[in-house]
C-alpha positions as CSV (number, residue, x, y, z in Angstrom):
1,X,189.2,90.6,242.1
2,X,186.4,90.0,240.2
3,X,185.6,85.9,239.7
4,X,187.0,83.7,242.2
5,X,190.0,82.0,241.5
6,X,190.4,78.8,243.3
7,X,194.5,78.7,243.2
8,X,194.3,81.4,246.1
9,X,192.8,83.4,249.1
10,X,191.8,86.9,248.7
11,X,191.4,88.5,252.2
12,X,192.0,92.1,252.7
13,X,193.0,90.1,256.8
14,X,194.2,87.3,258.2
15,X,194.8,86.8,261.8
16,X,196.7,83.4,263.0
17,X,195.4,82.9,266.7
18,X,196.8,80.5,269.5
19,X,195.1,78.2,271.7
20,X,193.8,80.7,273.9
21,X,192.2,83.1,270.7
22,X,195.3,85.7,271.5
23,X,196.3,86.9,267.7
24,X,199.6,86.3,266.9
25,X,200.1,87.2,263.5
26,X,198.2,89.4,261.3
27,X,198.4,89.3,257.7
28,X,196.8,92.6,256.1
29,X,196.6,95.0,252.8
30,X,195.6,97.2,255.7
31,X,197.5,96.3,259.3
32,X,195.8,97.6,262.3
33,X,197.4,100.1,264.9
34,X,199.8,98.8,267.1
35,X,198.8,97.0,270.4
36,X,201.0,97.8,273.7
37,X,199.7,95.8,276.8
38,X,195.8,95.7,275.3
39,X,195.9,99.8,274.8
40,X,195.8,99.9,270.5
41,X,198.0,103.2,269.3
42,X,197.7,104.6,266.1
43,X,200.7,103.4,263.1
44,X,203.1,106.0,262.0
45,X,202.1,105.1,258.4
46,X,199.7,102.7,257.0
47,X,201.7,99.5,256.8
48,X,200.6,96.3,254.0
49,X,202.6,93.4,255.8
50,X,202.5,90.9,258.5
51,X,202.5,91.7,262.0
52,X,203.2,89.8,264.8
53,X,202.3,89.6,268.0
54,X,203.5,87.8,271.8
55,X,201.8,85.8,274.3
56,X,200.2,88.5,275.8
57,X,198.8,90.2,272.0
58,X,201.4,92.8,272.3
59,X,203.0,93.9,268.8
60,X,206.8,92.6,268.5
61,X,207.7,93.2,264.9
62,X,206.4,92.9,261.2
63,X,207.2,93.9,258.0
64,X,205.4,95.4,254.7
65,X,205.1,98.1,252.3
66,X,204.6,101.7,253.5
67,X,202.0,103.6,252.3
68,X,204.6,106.9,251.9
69,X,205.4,109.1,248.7
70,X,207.1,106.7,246.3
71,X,206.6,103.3,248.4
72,X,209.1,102.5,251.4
73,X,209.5,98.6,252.4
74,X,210.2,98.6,256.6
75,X,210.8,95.4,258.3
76,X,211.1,96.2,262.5
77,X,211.7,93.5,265.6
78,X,210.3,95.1,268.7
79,X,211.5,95.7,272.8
80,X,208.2,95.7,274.6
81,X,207.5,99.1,274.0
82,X,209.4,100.2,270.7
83,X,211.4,99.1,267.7
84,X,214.6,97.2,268.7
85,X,215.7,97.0,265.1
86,X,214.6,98.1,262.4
87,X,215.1,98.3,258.2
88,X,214.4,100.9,255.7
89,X,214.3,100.8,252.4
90,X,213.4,104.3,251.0
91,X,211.6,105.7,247.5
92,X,215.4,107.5,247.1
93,X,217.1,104.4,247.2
94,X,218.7,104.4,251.0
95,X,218.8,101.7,252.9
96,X,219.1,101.6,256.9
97,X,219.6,99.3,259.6
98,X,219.7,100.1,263.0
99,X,219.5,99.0,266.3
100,X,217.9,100.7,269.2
101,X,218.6,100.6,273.3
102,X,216.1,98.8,274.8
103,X,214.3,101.4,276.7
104,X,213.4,101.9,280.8
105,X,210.7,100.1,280.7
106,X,207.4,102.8,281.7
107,X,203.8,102.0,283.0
108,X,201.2,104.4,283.0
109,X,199.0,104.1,286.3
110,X,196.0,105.6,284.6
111,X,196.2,103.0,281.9
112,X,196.1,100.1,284.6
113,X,199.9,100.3,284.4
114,X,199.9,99.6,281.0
115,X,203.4,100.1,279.3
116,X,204.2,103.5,277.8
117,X,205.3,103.1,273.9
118,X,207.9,105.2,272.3
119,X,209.8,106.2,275.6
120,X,212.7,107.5,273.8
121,X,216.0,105.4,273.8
122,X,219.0,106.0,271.8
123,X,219.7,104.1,268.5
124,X,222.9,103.0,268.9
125,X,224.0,101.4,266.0
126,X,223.3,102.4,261.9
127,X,224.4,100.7,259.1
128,X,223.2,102.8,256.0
129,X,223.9,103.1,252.2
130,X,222.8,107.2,251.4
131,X,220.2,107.4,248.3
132,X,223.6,108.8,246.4
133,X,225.8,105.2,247.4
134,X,227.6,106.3,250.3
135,X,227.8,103.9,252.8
136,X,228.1,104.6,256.5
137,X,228.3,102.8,260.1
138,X,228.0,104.8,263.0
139,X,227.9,104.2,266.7
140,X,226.4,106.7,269.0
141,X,226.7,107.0,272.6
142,X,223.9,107.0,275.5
143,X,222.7,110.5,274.3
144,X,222.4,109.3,270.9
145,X,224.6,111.0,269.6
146,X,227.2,109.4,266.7
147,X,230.9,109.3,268.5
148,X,232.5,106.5,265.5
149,X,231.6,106.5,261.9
150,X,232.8,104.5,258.6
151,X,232.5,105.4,255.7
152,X,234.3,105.8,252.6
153,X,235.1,108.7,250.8
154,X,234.3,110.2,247.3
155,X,238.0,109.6,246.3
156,X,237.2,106.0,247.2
157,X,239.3,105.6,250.7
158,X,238.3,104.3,253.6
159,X,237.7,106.5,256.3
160,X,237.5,106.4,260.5
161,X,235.8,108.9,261.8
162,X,236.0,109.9,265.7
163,X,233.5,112.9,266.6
164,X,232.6,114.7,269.5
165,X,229.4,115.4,271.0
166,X,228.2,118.7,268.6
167,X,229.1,115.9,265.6
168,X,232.5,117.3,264.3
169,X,235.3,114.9,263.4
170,X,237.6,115.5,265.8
171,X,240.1,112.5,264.1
């Protein structure tokens, strides 16, 4: 920007804060790493978007732009310690939903028992249209592995799909 123009804000941040000072929402070109019980963790991917944070300053969710070959627009609501849901909508042209199994919640005594992020947990549920227009809905068991899949096939029929635990259609 190079004059000021008095119809809007330029920032490359903005941080809404509560009472207390505790952030609560970030706006950013740029948003900062995630924060997990006060320990900041580096991002994935470098993320234009809104974050927002709880009570506490912990990271819940957000959603942006990803800074990835071809652009990718995420949106995520967060467990304590890890995405809960989350979308994707990819250069190719797929689109995901899923949802995740809140996971065992961990503390770390040498971080002052500080939560441990990314603990894995299975994603139970996807909802998904494939870059080439298929679309799919699978649910996947404890071990996160798909057991039940929808879909429809090139011929254009519906199809329910049972699978064991290697990932063959069984029925």
């Amino acid at each position: 920007i190079e004059t000021p123009d008095h119809e809007r804000i330029s920032a490359r941040r903005i941080d809404i804060v509560d009472a207390d000072g505790t952030i609560r929402m970030t706006l950013a070109g740029a948003t900062p790493p995630p924060i997990i019980d006060g320990i900041q963790y580096r991002r994935a991917f470098n993320v234009a978007g809104l974050i927002l944070y709880d009570a506490a300053g912990s990271e819940r969710g957000g959603f942006g732009t990803a800074d990835v070959d071809g652009g990718m627009a995420v949106l995520a609501l967060d467990h304590p310690a890890m995405d809960a849901v989350g979308w994707r909508v990819s250069p190719d042209g797929a689109v995901s939903f899923v949802i995740n199994q809140a996971p065992p919640l961990v503390r770390e005594p040498a971080l002052g028992d500080a939560l441990v992020p990314g603990v894995e947990s299975p994603t139970r549920m996807r909802l998904a249209v494939a870059a080439d227009g298929t679309p799919t809905v699978a649910l996947s068991d404890a071990a996160d592995r798909p057991r039940l899949r929808l879909t429809v096939t090139d011929a254009g029929f519906g199809a329910i799909e049972f699978l064991d635990a290697a990932g063959e259609v069984i029925h």
